[in-house]
Structures are given as structure tokens and as C-alpha cells.
PDB file of N, CA, C and O in Angstrom:
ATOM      1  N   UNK A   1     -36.314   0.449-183.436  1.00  0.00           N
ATOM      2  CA  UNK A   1     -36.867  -0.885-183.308  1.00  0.00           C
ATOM      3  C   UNK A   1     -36.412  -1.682-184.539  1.00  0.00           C
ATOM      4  O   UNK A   1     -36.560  -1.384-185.725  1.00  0.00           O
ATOM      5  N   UNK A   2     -35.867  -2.686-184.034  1.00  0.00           N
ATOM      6  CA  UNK A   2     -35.154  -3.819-185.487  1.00  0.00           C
ATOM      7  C   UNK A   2     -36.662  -4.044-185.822  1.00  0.00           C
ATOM      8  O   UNK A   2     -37.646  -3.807-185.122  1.00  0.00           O
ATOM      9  N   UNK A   3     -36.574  -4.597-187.156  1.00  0.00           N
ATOM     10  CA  UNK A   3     -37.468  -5.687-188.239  1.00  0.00           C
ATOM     11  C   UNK A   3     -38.024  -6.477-187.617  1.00  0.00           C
ATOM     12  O   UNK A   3     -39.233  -6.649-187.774  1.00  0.00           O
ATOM     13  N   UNK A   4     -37.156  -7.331-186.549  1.00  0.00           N
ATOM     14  CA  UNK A   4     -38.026  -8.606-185.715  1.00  0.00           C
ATOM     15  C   UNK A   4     -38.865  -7.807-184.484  1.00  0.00           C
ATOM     16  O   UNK A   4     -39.865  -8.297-183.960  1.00  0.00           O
ATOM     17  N   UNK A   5     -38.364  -6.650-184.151  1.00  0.00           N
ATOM     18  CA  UNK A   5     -39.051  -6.493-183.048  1.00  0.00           C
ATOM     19  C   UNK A   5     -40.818  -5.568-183.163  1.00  0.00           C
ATOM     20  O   UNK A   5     -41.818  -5.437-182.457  1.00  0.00           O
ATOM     21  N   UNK A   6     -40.207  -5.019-184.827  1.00  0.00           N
ATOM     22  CA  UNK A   6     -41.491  -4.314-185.090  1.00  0.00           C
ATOM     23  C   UNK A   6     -42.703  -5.770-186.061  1.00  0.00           C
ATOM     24  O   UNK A   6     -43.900  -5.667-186.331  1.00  0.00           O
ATOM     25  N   UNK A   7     -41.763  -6.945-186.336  1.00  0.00           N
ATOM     26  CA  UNK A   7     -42.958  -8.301-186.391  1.00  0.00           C
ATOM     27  C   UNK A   7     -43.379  -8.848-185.286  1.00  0.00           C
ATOM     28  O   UNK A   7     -44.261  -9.683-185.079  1.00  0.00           O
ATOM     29  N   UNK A   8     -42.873  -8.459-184.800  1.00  0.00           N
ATOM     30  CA  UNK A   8     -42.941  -9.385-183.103  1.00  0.00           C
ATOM     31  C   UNK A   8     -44.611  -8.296-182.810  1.00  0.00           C
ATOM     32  O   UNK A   8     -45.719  -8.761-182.543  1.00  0.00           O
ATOM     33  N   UNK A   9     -44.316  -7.095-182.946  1.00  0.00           N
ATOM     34  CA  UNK A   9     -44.910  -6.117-181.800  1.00  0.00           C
ATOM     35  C   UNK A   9     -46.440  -6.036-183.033  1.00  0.00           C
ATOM     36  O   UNK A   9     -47.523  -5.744-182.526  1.00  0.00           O
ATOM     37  N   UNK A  10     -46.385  -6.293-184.483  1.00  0.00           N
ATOM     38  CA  UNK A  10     -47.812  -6.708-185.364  1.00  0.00           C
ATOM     39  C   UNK A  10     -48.364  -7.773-184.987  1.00  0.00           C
ATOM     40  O   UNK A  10     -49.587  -7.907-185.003  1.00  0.00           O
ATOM     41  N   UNK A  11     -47.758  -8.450-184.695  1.00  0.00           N
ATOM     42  CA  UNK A  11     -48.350 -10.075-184.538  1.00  0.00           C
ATOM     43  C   UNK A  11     -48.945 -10.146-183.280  1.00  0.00           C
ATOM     44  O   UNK A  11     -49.830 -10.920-182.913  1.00  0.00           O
ATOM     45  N   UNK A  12     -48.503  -9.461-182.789  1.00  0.00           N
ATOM     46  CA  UNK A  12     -48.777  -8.795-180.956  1.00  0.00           C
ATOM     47  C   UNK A  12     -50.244  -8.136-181.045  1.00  0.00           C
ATOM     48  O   UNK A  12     -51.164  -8.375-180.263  1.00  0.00           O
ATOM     49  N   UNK A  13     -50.287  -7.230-182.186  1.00  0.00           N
ATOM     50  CA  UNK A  13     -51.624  -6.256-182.083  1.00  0.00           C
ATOM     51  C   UNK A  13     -52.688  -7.491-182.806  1.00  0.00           C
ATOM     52  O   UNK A  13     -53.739  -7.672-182.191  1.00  0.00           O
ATOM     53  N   UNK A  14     -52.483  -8.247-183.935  1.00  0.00           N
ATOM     54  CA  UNK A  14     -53.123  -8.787-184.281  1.00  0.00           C
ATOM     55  C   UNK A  14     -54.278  -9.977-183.576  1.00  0.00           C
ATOM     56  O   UNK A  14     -55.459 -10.246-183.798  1.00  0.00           O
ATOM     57  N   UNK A  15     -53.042 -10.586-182.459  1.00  0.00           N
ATOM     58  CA  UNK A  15     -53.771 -11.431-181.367  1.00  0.00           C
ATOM     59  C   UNK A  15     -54.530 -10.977-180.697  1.00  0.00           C
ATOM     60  O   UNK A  15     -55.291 -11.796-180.182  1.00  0.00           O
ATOM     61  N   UNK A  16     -54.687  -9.936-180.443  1.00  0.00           N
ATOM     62  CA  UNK A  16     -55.154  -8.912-179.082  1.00  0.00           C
ATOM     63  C   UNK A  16     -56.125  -8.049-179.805  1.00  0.00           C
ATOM     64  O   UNK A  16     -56.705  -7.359-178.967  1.00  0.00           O
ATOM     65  N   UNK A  17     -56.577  -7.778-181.095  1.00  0.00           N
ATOM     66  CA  UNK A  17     -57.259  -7.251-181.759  1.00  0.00           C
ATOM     67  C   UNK A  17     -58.316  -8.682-181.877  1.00  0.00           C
ATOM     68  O   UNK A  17     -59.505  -8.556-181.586  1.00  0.00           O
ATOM     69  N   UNK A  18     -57.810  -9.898-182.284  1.00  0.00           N
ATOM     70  CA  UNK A  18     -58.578 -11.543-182.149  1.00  0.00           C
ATOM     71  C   UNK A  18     -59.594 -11.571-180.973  1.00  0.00           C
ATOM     72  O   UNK A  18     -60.789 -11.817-180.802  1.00  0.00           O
ATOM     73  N   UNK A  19     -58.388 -11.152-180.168  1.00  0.00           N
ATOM     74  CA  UNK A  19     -59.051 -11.461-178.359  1.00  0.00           C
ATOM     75  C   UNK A  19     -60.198 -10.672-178.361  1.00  0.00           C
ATOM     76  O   UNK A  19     -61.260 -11.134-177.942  1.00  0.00           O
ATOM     77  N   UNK A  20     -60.132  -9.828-178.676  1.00  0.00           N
ATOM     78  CA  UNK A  20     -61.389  -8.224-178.454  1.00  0.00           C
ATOM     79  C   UNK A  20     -62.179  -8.312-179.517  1.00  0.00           C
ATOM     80  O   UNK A  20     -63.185  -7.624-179.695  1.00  0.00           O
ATOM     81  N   UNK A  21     -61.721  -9.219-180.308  1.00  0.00           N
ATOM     82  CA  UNK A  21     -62.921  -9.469-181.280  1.00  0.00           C
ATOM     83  C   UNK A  21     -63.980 -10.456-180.653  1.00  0.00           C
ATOM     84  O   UNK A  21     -65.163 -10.232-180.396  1.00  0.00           O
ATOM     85  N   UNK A  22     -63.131 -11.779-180.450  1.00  0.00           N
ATOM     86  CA  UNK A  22     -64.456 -12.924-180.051  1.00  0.00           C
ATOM     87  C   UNK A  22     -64.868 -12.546-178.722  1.00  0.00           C
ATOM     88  O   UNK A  22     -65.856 -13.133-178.280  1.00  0.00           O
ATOM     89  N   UNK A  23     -64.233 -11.568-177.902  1.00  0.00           N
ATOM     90  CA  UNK A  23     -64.634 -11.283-176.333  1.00  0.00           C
ATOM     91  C   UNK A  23     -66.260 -10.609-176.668  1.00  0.00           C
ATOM     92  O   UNK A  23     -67.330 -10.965-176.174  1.00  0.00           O
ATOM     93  N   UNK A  24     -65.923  -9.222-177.965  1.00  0.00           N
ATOM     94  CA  UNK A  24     -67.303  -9.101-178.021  1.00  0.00           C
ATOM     95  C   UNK A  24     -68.537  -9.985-178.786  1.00  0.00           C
ATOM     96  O   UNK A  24     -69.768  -9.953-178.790  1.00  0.00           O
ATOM     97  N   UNK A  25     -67.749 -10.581-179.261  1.00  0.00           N
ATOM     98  CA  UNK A  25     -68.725 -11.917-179.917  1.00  0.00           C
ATOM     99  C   UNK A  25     -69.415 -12.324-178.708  1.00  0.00           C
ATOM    100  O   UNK A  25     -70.634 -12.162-178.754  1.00  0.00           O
ATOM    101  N   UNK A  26     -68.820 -12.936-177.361  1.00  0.00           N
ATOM    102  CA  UNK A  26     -68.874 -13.521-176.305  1.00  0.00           C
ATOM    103  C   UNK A  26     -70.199 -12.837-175.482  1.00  0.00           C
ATOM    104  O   UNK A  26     -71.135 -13.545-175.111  1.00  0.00           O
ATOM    105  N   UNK A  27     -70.158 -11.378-175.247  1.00  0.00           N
ATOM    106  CA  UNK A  27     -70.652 -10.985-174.743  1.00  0.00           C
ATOM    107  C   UNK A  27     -71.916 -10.503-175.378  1.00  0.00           C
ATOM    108  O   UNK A  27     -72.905 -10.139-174.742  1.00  0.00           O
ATOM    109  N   UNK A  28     -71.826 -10.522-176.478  1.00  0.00           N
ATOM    110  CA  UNK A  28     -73.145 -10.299-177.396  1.00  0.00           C
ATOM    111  C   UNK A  28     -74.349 -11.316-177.642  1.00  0.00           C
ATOM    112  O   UNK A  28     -75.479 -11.019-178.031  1.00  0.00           O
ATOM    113  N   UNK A  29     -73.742 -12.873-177.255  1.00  0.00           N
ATOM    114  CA  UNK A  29     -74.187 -13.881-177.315  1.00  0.00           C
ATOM    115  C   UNK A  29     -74.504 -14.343-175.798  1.00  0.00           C
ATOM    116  O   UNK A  29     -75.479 -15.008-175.446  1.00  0.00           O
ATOM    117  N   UNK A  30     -73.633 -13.926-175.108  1.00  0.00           N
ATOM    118  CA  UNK A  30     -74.072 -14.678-173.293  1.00  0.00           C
ATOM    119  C   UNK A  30     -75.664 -14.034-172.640  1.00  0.00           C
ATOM    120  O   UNK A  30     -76.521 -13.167-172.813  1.00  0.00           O
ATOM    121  N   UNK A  31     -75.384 -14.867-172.030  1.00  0.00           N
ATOM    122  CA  UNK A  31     -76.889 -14.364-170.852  1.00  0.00           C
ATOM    123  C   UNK A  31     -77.208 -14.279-169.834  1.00  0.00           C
ATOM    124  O   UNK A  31     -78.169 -13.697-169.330  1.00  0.00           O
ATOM    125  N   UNK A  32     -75.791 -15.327-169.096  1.00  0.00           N
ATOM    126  CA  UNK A  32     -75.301 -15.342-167.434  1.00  0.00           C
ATOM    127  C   UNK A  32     -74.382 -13.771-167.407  1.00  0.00           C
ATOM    128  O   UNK A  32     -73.461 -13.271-168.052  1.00  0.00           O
ATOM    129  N   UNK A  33     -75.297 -13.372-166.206  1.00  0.00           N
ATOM    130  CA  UNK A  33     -74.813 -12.127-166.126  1.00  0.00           C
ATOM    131  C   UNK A  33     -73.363 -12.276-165.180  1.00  0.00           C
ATOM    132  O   UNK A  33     -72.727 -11.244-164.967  1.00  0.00           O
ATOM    133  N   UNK A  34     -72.992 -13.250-164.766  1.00  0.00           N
ATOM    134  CA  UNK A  34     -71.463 -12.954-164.369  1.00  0.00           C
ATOM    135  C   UNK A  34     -70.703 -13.484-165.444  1.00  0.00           C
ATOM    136  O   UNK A  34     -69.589 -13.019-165.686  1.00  0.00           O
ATOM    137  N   UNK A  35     -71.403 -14.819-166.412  1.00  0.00           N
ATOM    138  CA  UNK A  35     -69.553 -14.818-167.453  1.00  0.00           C
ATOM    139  C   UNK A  35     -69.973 -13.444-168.535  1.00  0.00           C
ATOM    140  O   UNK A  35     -69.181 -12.893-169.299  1.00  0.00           O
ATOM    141  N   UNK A  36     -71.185 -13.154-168.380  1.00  0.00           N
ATOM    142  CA  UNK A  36     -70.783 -11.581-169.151  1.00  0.00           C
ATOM    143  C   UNK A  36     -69.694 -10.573-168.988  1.00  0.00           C
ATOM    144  O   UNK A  36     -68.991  -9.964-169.793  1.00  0.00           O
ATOM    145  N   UNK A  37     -69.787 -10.594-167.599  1.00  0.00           N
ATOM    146  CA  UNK A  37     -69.212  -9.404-166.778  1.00  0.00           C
ATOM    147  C   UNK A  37     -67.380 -10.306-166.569  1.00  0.00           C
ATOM    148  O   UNK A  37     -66.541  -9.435-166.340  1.00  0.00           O
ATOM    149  N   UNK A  38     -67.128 -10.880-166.587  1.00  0.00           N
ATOM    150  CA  UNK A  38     -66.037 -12.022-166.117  1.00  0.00           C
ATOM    151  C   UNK A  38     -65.718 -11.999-167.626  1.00  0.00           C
ATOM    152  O   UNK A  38     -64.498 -12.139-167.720  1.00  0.00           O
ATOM    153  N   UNK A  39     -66.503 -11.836-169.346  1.00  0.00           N
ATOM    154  CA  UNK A  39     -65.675 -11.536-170.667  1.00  0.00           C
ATOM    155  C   UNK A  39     -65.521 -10.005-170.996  1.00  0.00           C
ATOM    156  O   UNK A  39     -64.747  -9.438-171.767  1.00  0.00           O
ATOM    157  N   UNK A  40     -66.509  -9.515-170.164  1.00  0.00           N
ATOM    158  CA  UNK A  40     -65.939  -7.999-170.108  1.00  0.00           C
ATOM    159  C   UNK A  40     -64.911  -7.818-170.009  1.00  0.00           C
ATOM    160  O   UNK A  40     -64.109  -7.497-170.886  1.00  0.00           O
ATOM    161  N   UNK A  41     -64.645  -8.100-168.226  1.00  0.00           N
ATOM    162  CA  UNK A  41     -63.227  -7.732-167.829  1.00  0.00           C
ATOM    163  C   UNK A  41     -61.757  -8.278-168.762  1.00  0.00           C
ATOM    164  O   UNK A  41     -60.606  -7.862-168.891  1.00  0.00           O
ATOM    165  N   UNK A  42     -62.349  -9.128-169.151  1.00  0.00           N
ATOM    166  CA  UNK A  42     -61.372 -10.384-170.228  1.00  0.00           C
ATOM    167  C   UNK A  42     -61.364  -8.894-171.400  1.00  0.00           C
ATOM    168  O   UNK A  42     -60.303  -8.326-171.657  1.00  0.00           O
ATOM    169  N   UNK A  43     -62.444  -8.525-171.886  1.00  0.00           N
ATOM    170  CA  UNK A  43     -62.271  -7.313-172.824  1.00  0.00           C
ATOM    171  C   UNK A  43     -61.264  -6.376-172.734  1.00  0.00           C
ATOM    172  O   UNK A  43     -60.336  -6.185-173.520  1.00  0.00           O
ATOM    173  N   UNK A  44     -61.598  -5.665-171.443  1.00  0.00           N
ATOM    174  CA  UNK A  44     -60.610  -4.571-171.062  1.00  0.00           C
ATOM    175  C   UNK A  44     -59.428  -5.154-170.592  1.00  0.00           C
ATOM    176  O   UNK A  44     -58.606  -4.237-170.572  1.00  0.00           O
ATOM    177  N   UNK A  45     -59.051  -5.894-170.314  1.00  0.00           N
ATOM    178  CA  UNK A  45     -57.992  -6.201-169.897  1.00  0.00           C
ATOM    179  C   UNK A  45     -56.906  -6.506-171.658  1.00  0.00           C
ATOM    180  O   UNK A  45     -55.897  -5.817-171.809  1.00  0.00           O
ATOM    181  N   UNK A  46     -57.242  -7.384-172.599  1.00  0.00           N
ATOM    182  CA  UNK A  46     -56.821  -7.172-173.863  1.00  0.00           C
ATOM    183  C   UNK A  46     -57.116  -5.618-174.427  1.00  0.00           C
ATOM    184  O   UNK A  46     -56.047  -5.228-174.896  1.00  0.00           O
ATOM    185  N   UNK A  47     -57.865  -4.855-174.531  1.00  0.00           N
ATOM    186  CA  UNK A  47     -57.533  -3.662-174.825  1.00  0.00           C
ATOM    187  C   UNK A  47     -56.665  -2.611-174.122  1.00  0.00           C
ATOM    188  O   UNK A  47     -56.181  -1.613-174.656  1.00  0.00           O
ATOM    189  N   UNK A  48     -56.577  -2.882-173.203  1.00  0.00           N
ATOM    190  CA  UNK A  48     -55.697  -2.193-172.638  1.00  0.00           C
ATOM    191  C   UNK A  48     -53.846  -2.915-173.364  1.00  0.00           C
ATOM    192  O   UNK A  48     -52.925  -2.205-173.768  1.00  0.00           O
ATOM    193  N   UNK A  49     -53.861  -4.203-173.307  1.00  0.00           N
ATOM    194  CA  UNK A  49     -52.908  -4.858-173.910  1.00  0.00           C
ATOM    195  C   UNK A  49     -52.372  -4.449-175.195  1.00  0.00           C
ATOM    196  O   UNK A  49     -51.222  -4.077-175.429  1.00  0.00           O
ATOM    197  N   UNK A  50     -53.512  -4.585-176.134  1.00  0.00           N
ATOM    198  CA  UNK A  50     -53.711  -3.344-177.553  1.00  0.00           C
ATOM    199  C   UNK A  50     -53.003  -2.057-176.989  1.00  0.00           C
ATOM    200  O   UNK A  50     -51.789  -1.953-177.161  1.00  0.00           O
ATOM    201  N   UNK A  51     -53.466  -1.396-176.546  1.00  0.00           N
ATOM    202  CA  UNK A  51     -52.637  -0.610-176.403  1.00  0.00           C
ATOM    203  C   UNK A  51     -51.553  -0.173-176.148  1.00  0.00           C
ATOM    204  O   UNK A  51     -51.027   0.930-176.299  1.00  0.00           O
ATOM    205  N   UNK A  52     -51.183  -1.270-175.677  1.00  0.00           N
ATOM    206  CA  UNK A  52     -49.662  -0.769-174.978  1.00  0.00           C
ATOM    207  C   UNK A  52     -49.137  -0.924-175.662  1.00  0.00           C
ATOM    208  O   UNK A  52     -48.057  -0.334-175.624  1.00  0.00           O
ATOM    209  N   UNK A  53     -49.388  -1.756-176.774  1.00  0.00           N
ATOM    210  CA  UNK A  53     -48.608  -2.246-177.755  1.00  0.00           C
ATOM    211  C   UNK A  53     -48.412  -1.279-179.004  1.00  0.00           C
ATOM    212  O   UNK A  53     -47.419  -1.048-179.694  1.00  0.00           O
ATOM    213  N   UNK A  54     -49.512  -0.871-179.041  1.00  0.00           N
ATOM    214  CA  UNK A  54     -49.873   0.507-180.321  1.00  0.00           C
ATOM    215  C   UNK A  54     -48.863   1.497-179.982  1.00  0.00           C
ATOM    216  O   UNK A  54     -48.113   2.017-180.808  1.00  0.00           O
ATOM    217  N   UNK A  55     -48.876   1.794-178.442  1.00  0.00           N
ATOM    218  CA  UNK A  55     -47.609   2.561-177.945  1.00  0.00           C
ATOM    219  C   UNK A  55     -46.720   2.531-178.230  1.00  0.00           C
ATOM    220  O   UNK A  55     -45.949   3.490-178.254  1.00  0.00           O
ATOM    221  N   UNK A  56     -46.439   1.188-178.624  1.00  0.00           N
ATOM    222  CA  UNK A  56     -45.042   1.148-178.719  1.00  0.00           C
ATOM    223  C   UNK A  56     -44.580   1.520-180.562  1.00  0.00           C
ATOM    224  O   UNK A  56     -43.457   1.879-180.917  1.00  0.00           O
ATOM    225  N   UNK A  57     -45.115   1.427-180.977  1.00  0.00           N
ATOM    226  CA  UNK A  57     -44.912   1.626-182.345  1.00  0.00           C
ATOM    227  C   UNK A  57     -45.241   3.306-182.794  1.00  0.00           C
ATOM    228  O   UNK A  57     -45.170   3.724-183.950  1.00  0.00           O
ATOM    229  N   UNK A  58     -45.538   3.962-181.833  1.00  0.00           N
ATOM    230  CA  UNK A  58     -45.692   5.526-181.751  1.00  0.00           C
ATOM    231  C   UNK A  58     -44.628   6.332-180.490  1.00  0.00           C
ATOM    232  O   UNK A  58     -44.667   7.553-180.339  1.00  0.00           O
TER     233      UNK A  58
END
């Protein structure tokens, strides 16, 4: 992996580590039980993203 592609692929985990941060902010604070469930899925769906990405650097 070149230099740009292993900045490319930090900057990548960093956003997506952001996302899964305020998602659980989101859900810690809501009270409508569907945009709970609707920032959940928003959760797993960026962690799973995280990951793929972590993959790639292993």
C-alpha cells in the first residue's frame, strides 16, 4: 500500500470512528423508538464500514 493510500485508508477510519461516535451520542439521547432504531442501523452499518477498512491495513 503507497503513503497516499495508507492516508487515504486513516482518514477513512477516522470518519467512521466520528460516525459511531455521534450515532451513539444519538441514541443515548433519543426517545422515538424508530429514529432510535433507524441510528442504530446507521450504527452498524458504519461499523461494519470501520471495519473493512481496519482490514485493510491488516
Amino acid at each position: 500500500m503507497t503513503g497516499k493510500e495508507l492516508n487515504y485508508v486513516e482518514d477513512a477510519l477516522g470518519h467512521e470512528k466520528y460516525f459511531k461516535t455521534k450515532c451513539n451520542e444519538a441514541i443515548n439521547q433519543l426517545t422515538d423508538p424508530e429514529l432510535k432504531t433507524l441510528v442504530q442501523q446507521m450504527l452498524t452499518k458504519h461499523e461494519k464500514i470501520y471495519s473493512n477498512f481496519y482490514g485493510l491495513l491488516g
